[in-house]
VEXDREN-2710 file (C-alpha; in Angstrom, 1 decimal):
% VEXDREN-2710
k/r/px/py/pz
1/UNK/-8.4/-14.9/-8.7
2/UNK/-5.3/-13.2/-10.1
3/UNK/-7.2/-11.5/-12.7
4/UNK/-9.4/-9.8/-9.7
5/UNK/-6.0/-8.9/-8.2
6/UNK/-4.9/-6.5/-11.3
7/UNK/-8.4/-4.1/-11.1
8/UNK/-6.9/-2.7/-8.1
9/UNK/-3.4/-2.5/-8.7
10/UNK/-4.5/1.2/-10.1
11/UNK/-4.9/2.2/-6.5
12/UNK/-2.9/5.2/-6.0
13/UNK/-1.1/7.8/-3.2
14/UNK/-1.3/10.4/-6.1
15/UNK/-1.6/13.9/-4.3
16/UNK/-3.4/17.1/-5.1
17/UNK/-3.5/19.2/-2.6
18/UNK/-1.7/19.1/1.2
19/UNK/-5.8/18.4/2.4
20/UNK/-8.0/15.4/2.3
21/UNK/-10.0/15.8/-1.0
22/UNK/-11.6/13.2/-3.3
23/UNK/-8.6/12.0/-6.1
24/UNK/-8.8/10.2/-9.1
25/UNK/-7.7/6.8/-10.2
26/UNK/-4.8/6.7/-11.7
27/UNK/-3.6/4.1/-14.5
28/UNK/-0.3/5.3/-15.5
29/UNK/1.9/5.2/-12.3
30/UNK/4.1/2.4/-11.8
31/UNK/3.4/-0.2/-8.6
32/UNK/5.8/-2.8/-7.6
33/UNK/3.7/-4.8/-5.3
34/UNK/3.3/-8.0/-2.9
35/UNK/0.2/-9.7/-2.0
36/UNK/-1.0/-12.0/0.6
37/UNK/-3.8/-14.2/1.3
38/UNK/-5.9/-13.3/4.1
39/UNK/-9.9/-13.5/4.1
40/UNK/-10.1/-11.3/7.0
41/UNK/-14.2/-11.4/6.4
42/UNK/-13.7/-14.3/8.5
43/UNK/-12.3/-12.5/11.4
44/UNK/-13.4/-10.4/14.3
45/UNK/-10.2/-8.6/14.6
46/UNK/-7.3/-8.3/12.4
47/UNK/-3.3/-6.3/12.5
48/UNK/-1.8/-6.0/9.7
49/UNK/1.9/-4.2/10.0
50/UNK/5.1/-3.4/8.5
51/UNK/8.1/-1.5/8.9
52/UNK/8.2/0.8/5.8
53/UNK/11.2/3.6/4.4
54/UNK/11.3/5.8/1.5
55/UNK/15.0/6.9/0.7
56/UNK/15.4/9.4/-1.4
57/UNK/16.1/9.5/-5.1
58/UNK/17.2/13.0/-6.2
59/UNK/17.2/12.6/-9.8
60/UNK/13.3/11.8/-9.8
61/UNK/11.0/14.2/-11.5
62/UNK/7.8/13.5/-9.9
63/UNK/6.2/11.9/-6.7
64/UNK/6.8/8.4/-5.3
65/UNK/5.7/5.9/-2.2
66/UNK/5.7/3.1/-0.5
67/UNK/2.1/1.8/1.4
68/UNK/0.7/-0.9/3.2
69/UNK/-3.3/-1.8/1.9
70/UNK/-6.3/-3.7/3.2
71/UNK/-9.0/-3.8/0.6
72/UNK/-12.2/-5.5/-0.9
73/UNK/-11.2/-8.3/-3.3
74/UNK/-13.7/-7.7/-6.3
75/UNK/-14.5/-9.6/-9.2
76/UNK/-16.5/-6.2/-10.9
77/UNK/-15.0/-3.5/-12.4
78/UNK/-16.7/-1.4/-9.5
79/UNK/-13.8/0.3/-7.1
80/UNK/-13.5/-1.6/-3.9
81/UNK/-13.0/-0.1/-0.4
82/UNK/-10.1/0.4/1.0
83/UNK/-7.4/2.1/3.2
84/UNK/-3.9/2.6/2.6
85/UNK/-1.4/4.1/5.0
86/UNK/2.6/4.9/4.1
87/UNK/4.7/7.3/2.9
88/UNK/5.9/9.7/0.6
89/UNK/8.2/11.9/-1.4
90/UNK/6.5/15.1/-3.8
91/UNK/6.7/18.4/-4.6
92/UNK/5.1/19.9/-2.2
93/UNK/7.2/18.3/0.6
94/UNK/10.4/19.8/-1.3
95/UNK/10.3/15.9/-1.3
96/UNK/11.3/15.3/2.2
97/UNK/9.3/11.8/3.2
98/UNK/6.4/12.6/4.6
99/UNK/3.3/9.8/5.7
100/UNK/0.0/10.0/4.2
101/UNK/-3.2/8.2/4.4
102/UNK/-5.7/7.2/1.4
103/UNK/-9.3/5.8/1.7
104/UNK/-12.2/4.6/-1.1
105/UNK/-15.3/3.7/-0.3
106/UNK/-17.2/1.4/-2.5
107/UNK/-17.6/3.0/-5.7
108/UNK/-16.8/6.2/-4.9
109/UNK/-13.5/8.3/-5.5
110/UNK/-10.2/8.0/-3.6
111/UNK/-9.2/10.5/-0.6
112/UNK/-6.3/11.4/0.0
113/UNK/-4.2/13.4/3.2
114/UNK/-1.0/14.1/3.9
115/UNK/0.0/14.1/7.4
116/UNK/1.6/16.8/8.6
117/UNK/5.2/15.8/9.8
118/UNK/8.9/15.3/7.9
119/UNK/10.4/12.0/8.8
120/UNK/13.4/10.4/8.2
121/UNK/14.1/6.4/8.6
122/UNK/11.6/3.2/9.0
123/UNK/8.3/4.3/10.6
124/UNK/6.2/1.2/11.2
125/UNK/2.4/1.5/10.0
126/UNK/-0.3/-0.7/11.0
127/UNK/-4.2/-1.2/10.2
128/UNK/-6.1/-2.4/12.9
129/UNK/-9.4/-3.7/13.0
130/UNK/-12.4/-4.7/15.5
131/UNK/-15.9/-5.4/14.8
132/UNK/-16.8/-1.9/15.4
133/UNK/-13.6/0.6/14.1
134/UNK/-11.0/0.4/11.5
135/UNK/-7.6/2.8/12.3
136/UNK/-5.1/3.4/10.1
137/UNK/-1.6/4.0/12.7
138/UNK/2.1/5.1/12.8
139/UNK/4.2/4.3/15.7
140/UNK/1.4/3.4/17.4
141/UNK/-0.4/6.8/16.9
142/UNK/-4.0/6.9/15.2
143/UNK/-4.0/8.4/12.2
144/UNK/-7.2/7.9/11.4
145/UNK/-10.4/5.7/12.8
146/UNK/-14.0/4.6/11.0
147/UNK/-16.7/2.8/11.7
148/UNK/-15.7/-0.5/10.0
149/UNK/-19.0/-1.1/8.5
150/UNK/-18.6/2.0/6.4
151/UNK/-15.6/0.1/4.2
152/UNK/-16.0/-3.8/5.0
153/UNK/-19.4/-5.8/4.7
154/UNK/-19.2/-9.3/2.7
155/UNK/-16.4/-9.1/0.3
156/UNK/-13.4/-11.0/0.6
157/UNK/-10.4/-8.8/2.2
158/UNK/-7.0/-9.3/1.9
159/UNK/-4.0/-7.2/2.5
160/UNK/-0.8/-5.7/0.3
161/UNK/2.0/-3.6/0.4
162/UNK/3.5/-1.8/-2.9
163/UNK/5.7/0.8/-3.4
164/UNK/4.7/3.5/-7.1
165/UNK/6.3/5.9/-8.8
166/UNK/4.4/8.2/-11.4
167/UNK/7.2/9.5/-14.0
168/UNK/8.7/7.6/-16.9
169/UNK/12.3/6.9/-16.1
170/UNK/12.0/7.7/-12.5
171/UNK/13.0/4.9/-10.3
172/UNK/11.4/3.1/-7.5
173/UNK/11.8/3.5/-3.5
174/UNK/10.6/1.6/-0.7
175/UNK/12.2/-0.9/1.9
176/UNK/9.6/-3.4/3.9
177/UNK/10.6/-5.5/6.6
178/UNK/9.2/-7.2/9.9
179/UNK/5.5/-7.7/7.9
180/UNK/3.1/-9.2/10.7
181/UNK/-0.7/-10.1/10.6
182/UNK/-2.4/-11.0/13.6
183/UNK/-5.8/-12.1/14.0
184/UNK/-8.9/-12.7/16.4
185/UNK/-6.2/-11.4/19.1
186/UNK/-3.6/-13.5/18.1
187/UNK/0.1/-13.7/18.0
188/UNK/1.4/-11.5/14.8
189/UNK/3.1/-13.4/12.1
190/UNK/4.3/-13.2/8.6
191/UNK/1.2/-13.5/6.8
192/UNK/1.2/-16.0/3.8
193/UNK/2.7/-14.9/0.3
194/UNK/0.2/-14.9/-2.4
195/UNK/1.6/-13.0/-5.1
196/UNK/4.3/-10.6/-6.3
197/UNK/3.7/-8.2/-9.5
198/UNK/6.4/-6.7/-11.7
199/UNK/5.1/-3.6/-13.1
200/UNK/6.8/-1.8/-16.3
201/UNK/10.1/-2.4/-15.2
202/UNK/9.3/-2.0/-11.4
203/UNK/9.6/-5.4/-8.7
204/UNK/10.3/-6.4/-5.2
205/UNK/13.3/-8.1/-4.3
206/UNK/14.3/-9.9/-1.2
207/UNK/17.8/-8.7/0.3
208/UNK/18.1/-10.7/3.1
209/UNK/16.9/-10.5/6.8
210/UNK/13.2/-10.1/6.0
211/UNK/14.1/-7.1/4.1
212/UNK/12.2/-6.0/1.3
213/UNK/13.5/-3.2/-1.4
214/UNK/11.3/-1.9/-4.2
215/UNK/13.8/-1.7/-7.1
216/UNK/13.6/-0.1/-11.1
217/UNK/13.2/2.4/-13.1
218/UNK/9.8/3.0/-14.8
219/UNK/9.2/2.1/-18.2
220/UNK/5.4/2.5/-19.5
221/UNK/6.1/0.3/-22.4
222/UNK/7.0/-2.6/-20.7
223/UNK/4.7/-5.6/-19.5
224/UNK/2.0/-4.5/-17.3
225/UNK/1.4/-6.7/-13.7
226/UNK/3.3/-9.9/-14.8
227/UNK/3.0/-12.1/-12.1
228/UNK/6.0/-13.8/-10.3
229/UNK/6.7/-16.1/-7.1
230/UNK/7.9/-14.3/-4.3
231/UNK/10.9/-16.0/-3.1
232/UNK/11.8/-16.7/0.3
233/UNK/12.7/-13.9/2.5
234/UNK/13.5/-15.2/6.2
END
């Protein structure tokens, strides 16, 4: 199962162009992540939401984010589908935070778009599905709605947050906190821990009060997705 896990850690925010346009994948950015189970196959409706901020580092180079992720869990080297709301800090912004969605298909490339807006402080993002739609939201506002069926069919799902950073030496942003799931219309909870993943330097740690904060600086020759236990964060 874990080994499934790391072929989509690769899954990026990397930007292009201040548009939606088909990206590339990208193996060399850094991702401090968390993972959760959740086979929301088995569901008719799912929420999954978190409180998400980006401060800013001023002596990185190059771009950097912090996302929340529901996606196919595949056991192929095929791309899964998946959507990925959050935000972000690059060039083009003059790196003032600024949200963003990303979408794959099945084995076709990653979209990205920046949405328009500069924002300061925790933003909370949500993905919210029904039999019929998939949205990807910010304080409550649609940022984006599908037809479910043209991401989800019989693949396991489950959900993740992570926080990347593309430039050796930069260091990592992103705080999390109040992360809910709720399902089949259902109360929203702290969804079950499955995982965390140290990437090249780059981890989660808890600080207390449900709080999350990516911390690190990025190192590509370090260890790749080592695997740790989450501890506790109440």
């Amino acid at each position: 199962m874990i080994c499934f896990l790391l072929l989509i850690l690769s899954l990026v925010c990397r930007p292009n162009e201040a548009q939606s346009q088909p990206i590339s994948h990208e193996s060399e950015n850094g991702a401090a992540a968390l993972t959760y189970w959740a086979d929301l196959r088995k569901k008719t409706s799912f929420v999954f939401s978190a409180n998400l901020d980006l401060p800013e580092l001023t002596n990185n180079r190059s771009w950097y984010c912090v996302w929340i992720m529901v996606s196919e869990l595949k056991g192929t080297s095929q791309h899964p589908s998946m959507l990925q709301v959050g935000l972000m800090r690059w060039d083009q912004s003059k790196f003032q935070m600024q949200p963003f969605i990303t979408t794959e298909q099945r084995g076709k490339d990653l979209v990205f778009k920046p949405v328009a807006g500069i924002l300061t402080g925790y933003h909370r993002f949500a993905i919210a599905d029904d039999p019929s739609t998939i949205e990807l939201r910010m304080d409550g506002k649609v940022l984006m709605s599908a037809p479910r069926k043209d991401f989800f069919k019989d693949e396991i799902i489950y959900v993740k947050i992570a926080a990347e950073v593309y430039a050796a030496g930069d260091r990592v942003s992103g705080l999390v906190n109040d992360v809910t799931l709720a399902t089949d219309g259902g109360k929203a909870e702290p969804p079950i821990s499955h995982a965390a993943f140290e990437d090249r330097g780059l981890k989660f740690l808890c600080k207390g009060n449900g709080q999350w904060e990516a911390t690190g600086r990025f190192d590509r020759t370090a260890p790749r997705f080592v695997q740790y236990v989450p501890p506790p964060c109440p």
